[in-house]
N, C-alpha and C positions, 0 to 999 in steps of 0.2 A: 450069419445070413444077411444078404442085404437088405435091407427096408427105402425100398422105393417112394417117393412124395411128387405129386406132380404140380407144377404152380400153374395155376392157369390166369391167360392177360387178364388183372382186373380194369375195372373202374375206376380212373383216378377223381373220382368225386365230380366226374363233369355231365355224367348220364349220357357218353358217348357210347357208340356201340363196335366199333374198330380203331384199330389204328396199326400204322406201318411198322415195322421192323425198321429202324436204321443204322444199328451196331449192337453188337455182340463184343461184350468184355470178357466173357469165358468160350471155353471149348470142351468137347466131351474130354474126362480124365481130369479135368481141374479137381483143385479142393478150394470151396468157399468158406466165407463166414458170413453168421448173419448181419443181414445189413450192410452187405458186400453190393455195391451197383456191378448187374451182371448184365443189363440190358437198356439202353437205349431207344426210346418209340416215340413216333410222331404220332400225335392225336391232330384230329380237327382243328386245334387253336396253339397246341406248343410242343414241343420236344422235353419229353418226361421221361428222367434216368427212374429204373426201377431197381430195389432193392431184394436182395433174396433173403426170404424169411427162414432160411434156415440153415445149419453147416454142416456141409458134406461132401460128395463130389460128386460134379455133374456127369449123366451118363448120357443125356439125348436132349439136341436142340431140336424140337417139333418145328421150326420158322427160322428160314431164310431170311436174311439182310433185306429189304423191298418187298417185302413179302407182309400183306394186310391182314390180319386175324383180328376177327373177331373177341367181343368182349365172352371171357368164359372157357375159350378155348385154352388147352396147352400150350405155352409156349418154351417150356423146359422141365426135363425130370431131375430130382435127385436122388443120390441115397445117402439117404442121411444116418446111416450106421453102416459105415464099409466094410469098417472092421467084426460087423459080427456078433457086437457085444448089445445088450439089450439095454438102455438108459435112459432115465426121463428126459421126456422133449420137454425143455425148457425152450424151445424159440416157438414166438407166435406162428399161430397160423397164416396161409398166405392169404386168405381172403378174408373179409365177414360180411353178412349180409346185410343191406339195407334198402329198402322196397324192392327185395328180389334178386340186385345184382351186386356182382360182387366190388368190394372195395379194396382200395393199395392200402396196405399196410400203415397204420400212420393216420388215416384219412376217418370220416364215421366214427360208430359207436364200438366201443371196449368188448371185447369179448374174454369167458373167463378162461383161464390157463388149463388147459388137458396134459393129464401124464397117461404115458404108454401103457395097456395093458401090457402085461406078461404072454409072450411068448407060449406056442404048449405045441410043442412037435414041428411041423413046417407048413401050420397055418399061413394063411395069404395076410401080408401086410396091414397095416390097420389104419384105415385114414385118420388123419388130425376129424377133432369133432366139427371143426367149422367149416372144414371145407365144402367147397359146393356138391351138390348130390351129381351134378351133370359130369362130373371130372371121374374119369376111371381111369384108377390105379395098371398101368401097363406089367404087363410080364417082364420078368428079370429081363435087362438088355447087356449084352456081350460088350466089355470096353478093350478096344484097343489097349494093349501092352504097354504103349508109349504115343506120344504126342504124335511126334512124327509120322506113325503110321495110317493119321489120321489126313496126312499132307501126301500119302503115295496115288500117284494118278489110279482116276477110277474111284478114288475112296471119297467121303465126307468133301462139301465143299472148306476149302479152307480159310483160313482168317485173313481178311484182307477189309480194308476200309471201305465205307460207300462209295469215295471219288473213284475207288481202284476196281472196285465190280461193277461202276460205271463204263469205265474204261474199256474192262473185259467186253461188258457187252458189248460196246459200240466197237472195237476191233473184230468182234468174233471168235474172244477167245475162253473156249471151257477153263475156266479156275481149277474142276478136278483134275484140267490134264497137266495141271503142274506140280512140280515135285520140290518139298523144302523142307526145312526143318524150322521155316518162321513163318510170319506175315508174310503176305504176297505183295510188293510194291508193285510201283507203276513201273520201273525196268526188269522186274521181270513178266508183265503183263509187255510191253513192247519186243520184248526180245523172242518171247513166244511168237505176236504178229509180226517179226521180223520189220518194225516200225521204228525209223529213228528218231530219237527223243525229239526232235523239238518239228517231230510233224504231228497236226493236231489230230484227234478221228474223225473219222465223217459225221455230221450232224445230221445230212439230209437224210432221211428217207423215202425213196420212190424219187420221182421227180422234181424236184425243188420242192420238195415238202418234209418234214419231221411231225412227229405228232408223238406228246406226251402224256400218258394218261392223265385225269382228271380225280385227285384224290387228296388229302388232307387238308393243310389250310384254305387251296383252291376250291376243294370241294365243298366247303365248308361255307365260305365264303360265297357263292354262289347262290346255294341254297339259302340262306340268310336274307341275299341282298333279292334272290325272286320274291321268298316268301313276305318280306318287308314291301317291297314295290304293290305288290298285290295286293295286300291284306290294309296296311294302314292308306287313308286318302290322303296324298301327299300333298302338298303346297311349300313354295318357296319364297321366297321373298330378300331383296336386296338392299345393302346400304353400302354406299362411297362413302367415305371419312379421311379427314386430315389430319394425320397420326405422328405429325410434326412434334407438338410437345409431348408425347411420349415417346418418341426416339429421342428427345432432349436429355428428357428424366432417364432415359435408360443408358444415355452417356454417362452422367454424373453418377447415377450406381456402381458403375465401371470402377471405380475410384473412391466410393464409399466404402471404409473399412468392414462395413458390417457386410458389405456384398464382391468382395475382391474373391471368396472362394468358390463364388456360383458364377453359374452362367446365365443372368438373364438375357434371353429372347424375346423377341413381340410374340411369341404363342404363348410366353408367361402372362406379360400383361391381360392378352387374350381369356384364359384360365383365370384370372381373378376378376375382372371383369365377369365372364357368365358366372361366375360363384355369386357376384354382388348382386347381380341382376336379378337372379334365379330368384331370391329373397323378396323381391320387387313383381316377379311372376310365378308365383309356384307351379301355375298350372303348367309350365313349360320343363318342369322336375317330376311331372305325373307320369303315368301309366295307365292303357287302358285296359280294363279287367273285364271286359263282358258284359258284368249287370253294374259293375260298379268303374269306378277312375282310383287309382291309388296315389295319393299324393305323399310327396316322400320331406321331410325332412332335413333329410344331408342328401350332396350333391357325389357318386361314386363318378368322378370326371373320367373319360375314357377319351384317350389319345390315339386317333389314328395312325399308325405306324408300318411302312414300308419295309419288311425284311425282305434276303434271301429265301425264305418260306415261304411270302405271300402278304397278303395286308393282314394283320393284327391291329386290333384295339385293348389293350392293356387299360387298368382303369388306375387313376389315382384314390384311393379309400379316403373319404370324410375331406375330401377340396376345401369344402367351404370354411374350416376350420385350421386352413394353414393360413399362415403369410406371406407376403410376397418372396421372400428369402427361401422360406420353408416349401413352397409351391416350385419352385424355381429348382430345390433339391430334388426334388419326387419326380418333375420332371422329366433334368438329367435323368439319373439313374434308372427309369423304367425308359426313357429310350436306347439305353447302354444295354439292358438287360432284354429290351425286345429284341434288337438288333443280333445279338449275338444269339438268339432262338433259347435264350434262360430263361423265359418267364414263364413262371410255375400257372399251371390252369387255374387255381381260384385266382390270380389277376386278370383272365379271360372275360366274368362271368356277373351281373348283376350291375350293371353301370346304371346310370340315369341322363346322363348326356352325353353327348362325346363330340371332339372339335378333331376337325380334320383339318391340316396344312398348309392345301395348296400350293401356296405360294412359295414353300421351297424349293419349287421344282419351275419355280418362274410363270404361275400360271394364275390369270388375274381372280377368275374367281368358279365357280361350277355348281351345280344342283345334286347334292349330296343325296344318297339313299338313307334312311334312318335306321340305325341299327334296330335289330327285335328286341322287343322287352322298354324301348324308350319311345317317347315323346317328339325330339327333339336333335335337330345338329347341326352345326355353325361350321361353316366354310370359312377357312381364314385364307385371301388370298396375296398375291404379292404387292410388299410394299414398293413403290416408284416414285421416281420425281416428276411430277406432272404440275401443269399451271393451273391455279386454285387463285378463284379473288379473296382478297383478303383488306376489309374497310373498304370496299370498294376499288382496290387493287389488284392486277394479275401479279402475284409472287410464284415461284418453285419453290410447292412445297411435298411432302413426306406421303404420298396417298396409299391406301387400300381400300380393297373391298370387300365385305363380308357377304355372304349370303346364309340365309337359315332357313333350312327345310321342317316342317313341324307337321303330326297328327291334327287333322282337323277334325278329328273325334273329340279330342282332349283340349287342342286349342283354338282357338278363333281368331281368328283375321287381329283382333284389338290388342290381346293377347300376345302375338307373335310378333304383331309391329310392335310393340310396346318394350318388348325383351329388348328385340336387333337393335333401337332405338337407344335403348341404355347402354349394352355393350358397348355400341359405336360411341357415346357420350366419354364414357369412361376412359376409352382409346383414343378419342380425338382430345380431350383434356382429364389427367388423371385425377387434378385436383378435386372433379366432381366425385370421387370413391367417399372423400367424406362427407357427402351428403346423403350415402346411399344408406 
């Protein structure tokens, strides 16, 4: 007899409450194993593979590809005894609870192992003990015979990638009305709209207009940057710097053996500069709490970062405690791993400062919004060759400008000039880091 489990989206530890559907690694009739990635979802801040807790075969996808569900709901059944035979569940449950909702697998506190009661005549399935109470167990579901039959127009939408039910959509074409015995590509989503490969689809909608909903990182994003504008009293403040001998020194690294396998950037130097600083202002490492200001210790440095998703701030963990070398690695790699939409949600989440770029994108300098939860954030903008006196001489030299927006709950005018000021010291000559 079959024993049906239904997993329902958890929680991946971020206290979100939706997130999108963006691939599907199985199909009803598969057989898994545990710890099988069957599901792909965007949350508010990252794209998080989900693992299936348990081995069996799937009979029913509750969620479409682009399709938002709710933290709680179902988003896939099993049955995890096809064969009929009754045997300890040995694989965790899919959820556990912690202040009420649920968590991914992996995530939270340990829950203890449940074996199956015994069977007695054709009693109704028995949920895992941890599962959530909100989740009902669905009635037996009918599976197609074969995969294929899952691909006959009319039936189950079928397996096809996000770019290619992109596609569909924007041609106007039903994915049930195609017939395969595979993935649906993008020829045969054109050969349906009778579209020759290399014409693109229409993007406008209506009159030179398109319009995209407003959901995951964007949505996210938004609300952050209202509720931060609004809530904390923002102030900004500026400094120009001649950033000449640290483009020097960051020549000569280039060619220092100890730094030929990294990449240093001036957003390195930048990052250990407010790490020095920070030490020098702690109040600009605070937070404000209500009744009280929390001041933190170590610096969680958070990089603003440009994806195909939307802006991400990923944090470096414990900054203040790397090297320039080792700052320079952590760097790289969380922009590698932004970029490519891999960064796991706890690098989302608990930062203390965070430096934004600008000037990659050639832009001199701007008035940053403060992320929630911090104090503080430093605009790094583009370096150029501009005339700067120098001994009372006009030389071209190496300029930027920084700007730093900061809580003036937390900080004070003295305070925040005081920070930018050091920064900028450090950046205009490095040599000052040993004095910090």
């Amino acid at each position: 007899m079959p024993d049906f489990k239904v997993f329902p989206l958890p929680d991946t530890a971020e206290g979100l409450v939706d997130a999108e559907i963006l691939t599907w690694h199985v199909k009803p009739g598969d057989e898994v194993t545990v710890n099988q990635i069957i599901v792909e979802i965007e949350t508010a801040k990252a794209a998080v593979e989900l693992p299936c807790p348990w081995a069996g075969v799937v009979t029913e996808l509750h969620a479409q590809t682009g399709q938002t569900v709710n933290v709680g709901e179902p988003i896939v059944t099993i049955d995890v005894d096809p064969g009929g035979t009754a045997a300890p569940a040995a694989a965790p449950a899919p959820a556990a609870e912690s202040n009420g909702q649920a968590m991914l697998v992996g995530y939270g506190p340990k829950t203890a192992t449940t074996k199956r009661r015994p069977r007695k005549g054709a009693a109704a399935p028995v949920a895992a003990a941890t599962a959530r109470p909100a989740v009902v167990e669905p009635e037996p579901i009918a599976v197609p015979d074969s995969p294929a039959a899952l691909l006959e127009p009319g039936g189950l939408v079928p397996l096809a990638k996000p770019p290619v039910r992109k596609l569909a959509k924007d041609l106007g074409v039903d994915l049930r009305s195609l017939a395969g015995t595979g993935v649906i590509t993008r020829e045969d989503v054109r050969r349906a709209a009778e579209v020759p490969a290399d014409v693109s689809p229409p993007a406008a909608v209506g009159d030179g207009e398109r319009r995209m909903p407003v959901k995951g990182v964007r949505k996210m994003t938004a609300q952050a940057m209202v509720d931060s504008a609004f809530t904390a009293p923002h102030v900004t403040e500026f400094l120009t710097v001649d950033v000449t001998p640290m483009m020097e020194l960051r020549a000569r690294l280039k060619t220092h053996p100890a730094f030929r396998d990294v990449k240093i950037t001036p957003l390195t130097f930048a990052a250990k500069a407010v790490c020095l600083a920070a030490k020098r202002t702690p109040d600009i490492n605070a937070v404000w709490a209500g009744t009280e200001i929390v001041y933190k210790d170590y610096v969680h440095l958070g990089i603003a970062a440009a994806t195909p998703r939307g802006l991400i701030v990923p944090k470096v963990r414990n900054a203040e405690s790397l090297s320039l070398h080792d700052l320079a690695v952590a760097l790289e790699q969380l922009t590698l791993t932004a970029r490519d939409g891999k960064a796991p949600p706890a690098d989302m989440v608990n930062g203390t400062f965070t430096i934004t770029n600008v000037g990659v994108f050639g832009v001199d300098t701007g008035t940053p919004i403060i992320n929630p939860g911090e104090s503080a954030i430093l605009a790094l903008g583009a370096i150029k060759d501009m005339p700067w006196v120098v001994d009372g001489e006009i030389k071209v030299r190496k300029v930027c400008q920084l700007s730093l927006s900061f809580d003036h709950r937390v900080v004070d005018g003295q305070q925040g000039s005081q920070f930018l000021a050091d920064v900028g010291a450090i950046m205009s000559d490095p040599a000052m880091a040993i004095t910090y």
